[in-house]
KOLNU-891515 format. One record per residue (C-alpha): residue number from 1; residue in one letter; x, y, z. Coordinates in nm, 3 decimals. Each point is the difference from the previous one (the first is absolute). Example, Ala and Ser with C-alpha at 12.3 -4.5 7.8 and 13.67 -1.06 7.14 Angstrom:
residues 2
(atom 1,"A",(1.230,-0.450,0.780))
(atom 2,"S",(0.137,0.344,-0.066))
//
This chain:
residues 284
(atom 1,"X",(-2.109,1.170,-1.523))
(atom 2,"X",(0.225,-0.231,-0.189))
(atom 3,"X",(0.234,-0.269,0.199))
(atom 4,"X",(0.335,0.243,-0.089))
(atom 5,"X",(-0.184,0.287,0.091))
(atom 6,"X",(-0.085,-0.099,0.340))
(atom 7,"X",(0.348,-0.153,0.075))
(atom 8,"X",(0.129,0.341,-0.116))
(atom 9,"X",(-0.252,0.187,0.217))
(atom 10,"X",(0.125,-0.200,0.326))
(atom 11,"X",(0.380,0.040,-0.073))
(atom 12,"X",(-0.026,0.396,-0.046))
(atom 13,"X",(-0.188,-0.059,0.343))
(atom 14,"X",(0.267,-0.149,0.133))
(atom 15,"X",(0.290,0.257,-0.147))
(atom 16,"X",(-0.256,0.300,0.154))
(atom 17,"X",(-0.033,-0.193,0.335))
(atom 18,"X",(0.430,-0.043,0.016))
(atom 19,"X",(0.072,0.348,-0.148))
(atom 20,"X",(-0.233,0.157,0.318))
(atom 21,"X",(0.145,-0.219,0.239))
(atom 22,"X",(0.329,-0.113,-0.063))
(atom 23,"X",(0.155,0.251,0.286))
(atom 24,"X",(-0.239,-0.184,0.243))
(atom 25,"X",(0.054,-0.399,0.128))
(atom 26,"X",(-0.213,-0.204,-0.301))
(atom 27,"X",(-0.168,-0.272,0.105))
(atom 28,"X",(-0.049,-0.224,-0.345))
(atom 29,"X",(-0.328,-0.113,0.135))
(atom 30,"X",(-0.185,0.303,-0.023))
(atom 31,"X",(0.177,0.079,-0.340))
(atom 32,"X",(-0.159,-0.307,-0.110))
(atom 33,"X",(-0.349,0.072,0.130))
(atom 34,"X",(0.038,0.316,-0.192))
(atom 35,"X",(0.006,-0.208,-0.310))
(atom 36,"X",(-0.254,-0.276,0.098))
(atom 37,"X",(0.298,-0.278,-0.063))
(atom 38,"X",(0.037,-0.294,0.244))
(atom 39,"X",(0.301,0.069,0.226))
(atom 40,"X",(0.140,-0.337,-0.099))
(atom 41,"X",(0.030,0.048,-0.332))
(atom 42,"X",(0.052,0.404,0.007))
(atom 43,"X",(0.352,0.027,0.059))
(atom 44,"X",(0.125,-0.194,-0.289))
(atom 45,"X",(-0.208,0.145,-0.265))
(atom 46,"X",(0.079,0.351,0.103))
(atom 47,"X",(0.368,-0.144,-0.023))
(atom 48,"X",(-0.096,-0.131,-0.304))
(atom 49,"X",(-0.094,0.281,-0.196))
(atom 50,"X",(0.220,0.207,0.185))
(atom 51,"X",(0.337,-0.130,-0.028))
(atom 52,"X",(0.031,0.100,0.336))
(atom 53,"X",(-0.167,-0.105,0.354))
(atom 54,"X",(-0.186,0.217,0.185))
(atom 55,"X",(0.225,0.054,0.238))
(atom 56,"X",(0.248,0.085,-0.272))
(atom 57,"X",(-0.258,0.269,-0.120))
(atom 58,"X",(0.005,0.197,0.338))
(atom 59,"X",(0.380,-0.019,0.046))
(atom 60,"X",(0.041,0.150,-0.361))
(atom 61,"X",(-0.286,0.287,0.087))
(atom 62,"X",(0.176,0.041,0.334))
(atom 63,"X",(0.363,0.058,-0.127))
(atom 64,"X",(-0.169,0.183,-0.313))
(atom 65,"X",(-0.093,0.246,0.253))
(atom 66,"X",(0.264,0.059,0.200))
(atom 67,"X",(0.215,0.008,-0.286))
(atom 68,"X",(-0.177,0.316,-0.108))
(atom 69,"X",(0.008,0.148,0.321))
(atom 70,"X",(0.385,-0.009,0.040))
(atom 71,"X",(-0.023,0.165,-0.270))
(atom 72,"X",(-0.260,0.276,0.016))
(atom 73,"X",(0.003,0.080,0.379))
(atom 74,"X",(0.269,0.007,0.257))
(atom 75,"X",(-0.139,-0.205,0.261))
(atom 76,"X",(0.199,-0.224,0.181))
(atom 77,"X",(0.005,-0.359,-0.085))
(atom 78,"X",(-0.182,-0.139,0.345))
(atom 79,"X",(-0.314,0.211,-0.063))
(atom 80,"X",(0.031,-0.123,-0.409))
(atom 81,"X",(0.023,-0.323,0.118))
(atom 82,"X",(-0.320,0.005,0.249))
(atom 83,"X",(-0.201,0.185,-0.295))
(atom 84,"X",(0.102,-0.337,-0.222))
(atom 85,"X",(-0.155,-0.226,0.240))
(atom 86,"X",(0.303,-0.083,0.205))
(atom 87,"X",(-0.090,0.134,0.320))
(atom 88,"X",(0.298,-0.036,0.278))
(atom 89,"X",(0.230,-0.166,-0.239))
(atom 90,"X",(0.198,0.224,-0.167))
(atom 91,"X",(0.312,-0.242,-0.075))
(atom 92,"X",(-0.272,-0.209,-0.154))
(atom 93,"X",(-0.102,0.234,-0.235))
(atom 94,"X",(0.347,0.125,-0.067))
(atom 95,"X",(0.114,-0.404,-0.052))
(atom 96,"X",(-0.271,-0.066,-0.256))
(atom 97,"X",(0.047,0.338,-0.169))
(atom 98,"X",(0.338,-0.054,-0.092))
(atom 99,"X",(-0.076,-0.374,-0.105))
(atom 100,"X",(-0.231,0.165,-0.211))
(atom 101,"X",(0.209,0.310,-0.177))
(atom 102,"X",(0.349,-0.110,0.096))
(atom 103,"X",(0.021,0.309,0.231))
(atom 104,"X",(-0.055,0.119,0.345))
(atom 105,"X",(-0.260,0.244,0.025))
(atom 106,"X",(0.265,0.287,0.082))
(atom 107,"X",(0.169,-0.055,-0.327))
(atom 108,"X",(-0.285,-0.087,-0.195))
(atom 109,"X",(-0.115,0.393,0.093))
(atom 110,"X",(0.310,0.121,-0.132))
(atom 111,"X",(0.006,-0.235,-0.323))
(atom 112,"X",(-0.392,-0.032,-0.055))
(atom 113,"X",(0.032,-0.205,-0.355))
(atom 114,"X",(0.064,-0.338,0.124))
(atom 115,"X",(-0.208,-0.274,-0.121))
(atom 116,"X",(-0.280,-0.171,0.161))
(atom 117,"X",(0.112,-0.438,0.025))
(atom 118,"X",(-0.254,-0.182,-0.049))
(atom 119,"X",(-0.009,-0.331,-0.207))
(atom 120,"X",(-0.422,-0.091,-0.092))
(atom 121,"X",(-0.054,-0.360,0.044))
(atom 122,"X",(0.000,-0.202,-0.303))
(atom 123,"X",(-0.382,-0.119,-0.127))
(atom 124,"X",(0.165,-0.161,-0.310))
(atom 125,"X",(-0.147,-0.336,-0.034))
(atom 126,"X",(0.196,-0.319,0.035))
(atom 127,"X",(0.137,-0.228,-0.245))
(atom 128,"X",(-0.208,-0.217,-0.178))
(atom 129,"X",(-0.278,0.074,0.209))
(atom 130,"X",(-0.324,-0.213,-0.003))
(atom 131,"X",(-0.340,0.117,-0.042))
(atom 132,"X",(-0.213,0.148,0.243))
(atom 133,"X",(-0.251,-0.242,0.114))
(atom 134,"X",(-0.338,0.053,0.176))
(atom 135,"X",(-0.120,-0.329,0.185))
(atom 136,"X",(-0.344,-0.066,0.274))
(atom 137,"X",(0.098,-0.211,0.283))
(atom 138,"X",(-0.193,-0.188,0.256))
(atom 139,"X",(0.114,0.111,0.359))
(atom 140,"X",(0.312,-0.221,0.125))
(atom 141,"X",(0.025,-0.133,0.369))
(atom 142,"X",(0.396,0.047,0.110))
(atom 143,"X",(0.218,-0.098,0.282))
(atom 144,"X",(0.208,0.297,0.085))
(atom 145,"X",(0.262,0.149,0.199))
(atom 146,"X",(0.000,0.391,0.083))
(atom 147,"X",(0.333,0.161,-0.152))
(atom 148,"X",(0.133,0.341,0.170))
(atom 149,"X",(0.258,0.196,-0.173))
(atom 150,"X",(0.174,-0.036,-0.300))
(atom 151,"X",(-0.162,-0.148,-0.267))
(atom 152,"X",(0.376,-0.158,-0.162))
(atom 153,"X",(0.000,-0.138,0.346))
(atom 154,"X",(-0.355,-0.212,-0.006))
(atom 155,"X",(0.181,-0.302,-0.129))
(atom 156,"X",(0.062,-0.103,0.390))
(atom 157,"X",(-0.381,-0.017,0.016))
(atom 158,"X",(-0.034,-0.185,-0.288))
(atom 159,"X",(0.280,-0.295,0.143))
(atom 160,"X",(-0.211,0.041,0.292))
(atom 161,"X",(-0.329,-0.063,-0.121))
(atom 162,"X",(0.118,-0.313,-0.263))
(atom 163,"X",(0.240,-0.186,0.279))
(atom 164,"X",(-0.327,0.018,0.285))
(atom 165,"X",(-0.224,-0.092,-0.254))
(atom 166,"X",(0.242,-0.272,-0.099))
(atom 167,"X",(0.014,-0.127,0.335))
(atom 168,"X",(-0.405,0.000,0.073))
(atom 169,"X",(0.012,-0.221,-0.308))
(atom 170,"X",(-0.149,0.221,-0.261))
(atom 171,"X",(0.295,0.103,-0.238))
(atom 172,"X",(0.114,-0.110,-0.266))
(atom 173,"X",(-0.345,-0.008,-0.147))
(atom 174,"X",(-0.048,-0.017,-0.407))
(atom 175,"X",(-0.287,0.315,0.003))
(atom 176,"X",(0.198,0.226,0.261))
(atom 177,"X",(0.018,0.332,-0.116))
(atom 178,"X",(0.225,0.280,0.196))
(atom 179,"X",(-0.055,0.354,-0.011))
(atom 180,"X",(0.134,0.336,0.170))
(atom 181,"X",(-0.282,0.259,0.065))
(atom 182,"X",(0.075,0.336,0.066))
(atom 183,"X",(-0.149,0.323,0.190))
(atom 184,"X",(0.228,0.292,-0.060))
(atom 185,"X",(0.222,0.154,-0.280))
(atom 186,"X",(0.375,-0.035,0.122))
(atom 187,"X",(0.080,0.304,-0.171))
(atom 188,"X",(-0.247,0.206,0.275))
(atom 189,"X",(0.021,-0.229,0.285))
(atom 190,"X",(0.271,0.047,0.290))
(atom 191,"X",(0.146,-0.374,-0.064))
(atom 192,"X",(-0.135,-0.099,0.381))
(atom 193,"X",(-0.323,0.071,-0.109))
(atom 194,"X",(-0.054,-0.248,-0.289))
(atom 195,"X",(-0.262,-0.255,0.018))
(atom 196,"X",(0.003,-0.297,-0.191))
(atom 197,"X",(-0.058,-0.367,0.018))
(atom 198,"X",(0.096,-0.340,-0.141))
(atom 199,"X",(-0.245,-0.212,-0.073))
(atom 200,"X",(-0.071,-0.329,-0.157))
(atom 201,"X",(-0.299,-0.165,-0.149))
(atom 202,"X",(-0.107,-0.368,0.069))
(atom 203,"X",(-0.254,-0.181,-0.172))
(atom 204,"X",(-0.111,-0.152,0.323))
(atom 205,"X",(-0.316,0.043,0.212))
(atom 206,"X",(0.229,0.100,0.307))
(atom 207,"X",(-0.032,0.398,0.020))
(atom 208,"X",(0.116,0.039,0.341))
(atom 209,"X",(0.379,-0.011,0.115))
(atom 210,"X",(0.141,-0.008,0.348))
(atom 211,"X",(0.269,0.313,0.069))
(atom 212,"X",(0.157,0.143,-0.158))
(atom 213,"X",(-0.167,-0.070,-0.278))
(atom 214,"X",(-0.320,0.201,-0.088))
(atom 215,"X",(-0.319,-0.071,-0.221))
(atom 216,"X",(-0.069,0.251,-0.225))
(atom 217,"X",(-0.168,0.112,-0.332))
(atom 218,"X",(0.100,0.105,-0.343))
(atom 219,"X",(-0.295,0.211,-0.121))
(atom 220,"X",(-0.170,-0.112,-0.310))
(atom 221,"X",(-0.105,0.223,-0.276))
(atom 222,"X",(0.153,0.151,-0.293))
(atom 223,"X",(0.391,0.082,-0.082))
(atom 224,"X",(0.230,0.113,-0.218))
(atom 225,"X",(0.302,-0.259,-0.003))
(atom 226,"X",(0.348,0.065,-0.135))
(atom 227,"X",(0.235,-0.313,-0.034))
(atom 228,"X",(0.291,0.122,0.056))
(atom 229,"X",(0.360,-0.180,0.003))
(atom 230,"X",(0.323,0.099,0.149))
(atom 231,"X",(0.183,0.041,0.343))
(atom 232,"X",(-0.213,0.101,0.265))
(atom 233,"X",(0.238,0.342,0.055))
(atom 234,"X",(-0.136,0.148,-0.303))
(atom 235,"X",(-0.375,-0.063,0.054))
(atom 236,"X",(-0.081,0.342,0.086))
(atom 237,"X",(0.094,0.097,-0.322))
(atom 238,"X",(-0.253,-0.219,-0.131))
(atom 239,"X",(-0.270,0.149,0.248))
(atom 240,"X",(0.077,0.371,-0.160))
(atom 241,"X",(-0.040,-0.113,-0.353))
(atom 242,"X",(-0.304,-0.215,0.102))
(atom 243,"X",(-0.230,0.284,0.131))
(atom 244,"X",(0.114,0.254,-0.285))
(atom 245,"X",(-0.113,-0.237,-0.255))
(atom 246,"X",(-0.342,-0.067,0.211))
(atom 247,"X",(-0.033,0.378,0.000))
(atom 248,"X",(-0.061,-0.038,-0.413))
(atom 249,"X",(-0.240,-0.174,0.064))
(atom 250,"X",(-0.424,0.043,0.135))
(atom 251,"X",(0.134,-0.248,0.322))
(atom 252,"X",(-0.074,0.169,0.341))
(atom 253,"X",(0.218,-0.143,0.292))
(atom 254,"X",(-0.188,-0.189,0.311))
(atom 255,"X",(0.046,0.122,0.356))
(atom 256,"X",(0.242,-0.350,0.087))
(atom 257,"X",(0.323,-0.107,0.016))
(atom 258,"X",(0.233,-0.121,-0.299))
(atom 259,"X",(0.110,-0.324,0.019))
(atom 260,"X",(0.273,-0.225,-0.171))
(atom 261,"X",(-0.052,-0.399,-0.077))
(atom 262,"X",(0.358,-0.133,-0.030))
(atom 263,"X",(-0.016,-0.298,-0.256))
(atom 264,"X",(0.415,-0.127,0.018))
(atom 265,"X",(0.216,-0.026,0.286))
(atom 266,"X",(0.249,0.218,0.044))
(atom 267,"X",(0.214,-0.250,0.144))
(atom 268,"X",(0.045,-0.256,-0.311))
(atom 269,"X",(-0.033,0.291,-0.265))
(atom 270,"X",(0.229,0.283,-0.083))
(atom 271,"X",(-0.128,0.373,0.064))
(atom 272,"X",(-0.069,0.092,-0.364))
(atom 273,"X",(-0.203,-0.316,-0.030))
(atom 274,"X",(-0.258,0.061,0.305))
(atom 275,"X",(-0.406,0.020,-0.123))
(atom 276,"X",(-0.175,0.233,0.178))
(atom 277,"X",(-0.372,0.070,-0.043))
(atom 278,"X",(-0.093,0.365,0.114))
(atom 279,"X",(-0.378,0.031,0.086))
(atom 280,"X",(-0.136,0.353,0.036))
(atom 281,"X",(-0.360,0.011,0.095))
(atom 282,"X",(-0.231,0.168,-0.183))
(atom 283,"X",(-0.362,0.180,0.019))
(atom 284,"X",(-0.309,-0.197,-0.129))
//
């Protein structure tokens, strides 16, 4: 089986799993073990190729539905709305309908033509993009500190992490390196669930850190690695058009985290100017 033809064979997987299920509560894990994808990395291709998350998949399938059955039976809306998958929350259901088709359920039974909003994400690739490169590295000791919640919101962990380090006498240093490494997909993640952390490397033989600052480990191995440059707001963006293009090509995706190396400082440069080297890691 050719490299497309197995991709294909895993998303059509994926659309059968979400078209059986979509009335029922999907948890995005098991969708991606029925594609044999790393849950790290599963979420953004499928958003990739998509144009949509999955989460936006099942919300579309579930007002599908119920669309058609204000229309073709005469049950009321409660009992539509628990057969869509929003059990005991009928003003739920009847709030995201009408963001949806502009109507209220009532009314959209008597004026069934109303069109479906929804606005795919953009996978157009950036401006002046660089290649695409595909680098080895050698594993990378790191002083850290865990970040919880927001992701726009891990530069207090950052200014945490440089002013200790500062004080214990080991920033500024001429081969420190800072990166942000991250466990979950925003996009999927209730935001007090996001893990990250901020992390610096120092070419130094100390490895161990009093609190709160951790020792810790970027894994070595192969990855893809997009430079990309602009604010930090639109880096998501850059994620979406980064695994579509990976998907063109025979790369698998590793079971790990992402993670970003930041190489300017967003406090002396402006926000279209910031360098920010994406690594995604990748199968041997």
């Amino acid at each position: 089986m050719s490299h497309r033809e197995y991709n294909e064979t895993r998303f059509a997987k994926a659309l059968d799993y979400l078209h059986r299920h979509f009335r029922q509560n999907i948890n995005l894990n098991r969708v991606a073990e029925e594609v044999s994808l790393s849950p790290y990395h599963w979420h953004r291709i499928y958003r990739a190729v998509m144009g949509e998350t999955v989460h936006e998949t099942v919300k579309r399938l579930r007002l599908h539905y119920a669309a058609e059955l204000l229309v073709s039976t005469q049950k009321p809306i409660a009992e539509i709305a628990r057969e869509c998958g929003y059990s005991g929350n009928t003003q739920s259901f009847e709030r995201i309908f009408r963001q949806a088709y502009g109507l209220a359920p009532g009314a959209y039974r008597m004026q069934p033509h109303a069109p479906y909003h929804h606005q795919p994400l953009s996978t157009h690739p950036p401006a002046n993009r660089p290649p695409i490169e595909i680098t080895t590295i050698e594993p990378l000791p790191i002083a850290l500190v865990p970040h919880n919640g927001s992701y726009m919101r891990i530069g207090r962990s950052f200014e945490l992490i440089e002013g200790l380090l500062t004080l214990r006498g080991l920033l500024p240093a001429p081969d420190a390196r800072f990166f942000g490494i991250y466990f979950n997909d925003p996009s999927c993640t209730p935001e007090q669930e996001l893990r990250a952390q901020a992390a610096v490397f120092l070419n130094t033989a100390q490895h161990s850190f009093d609190p709160p600052i951790q020792s810790g480990t970027i894994a070595g191995g192969r990855y893809a690695v997009y430079p990309y440059q602009g604010p930090y707001s639109n880096l998501e963006q850059a994620y979406t058009w980064f695994y579509s293009e990976l998907l063109n090509t025979s790369y698998q995706v590793r079971d790990a985290p992402c993670f970003e190396e930041y190489l300017n400082d967003w406090q002396k440069v402006a926000p279209h100017e910031l360098r920010t080297n994406i690594y995604l890691p990748l199968a041997d």
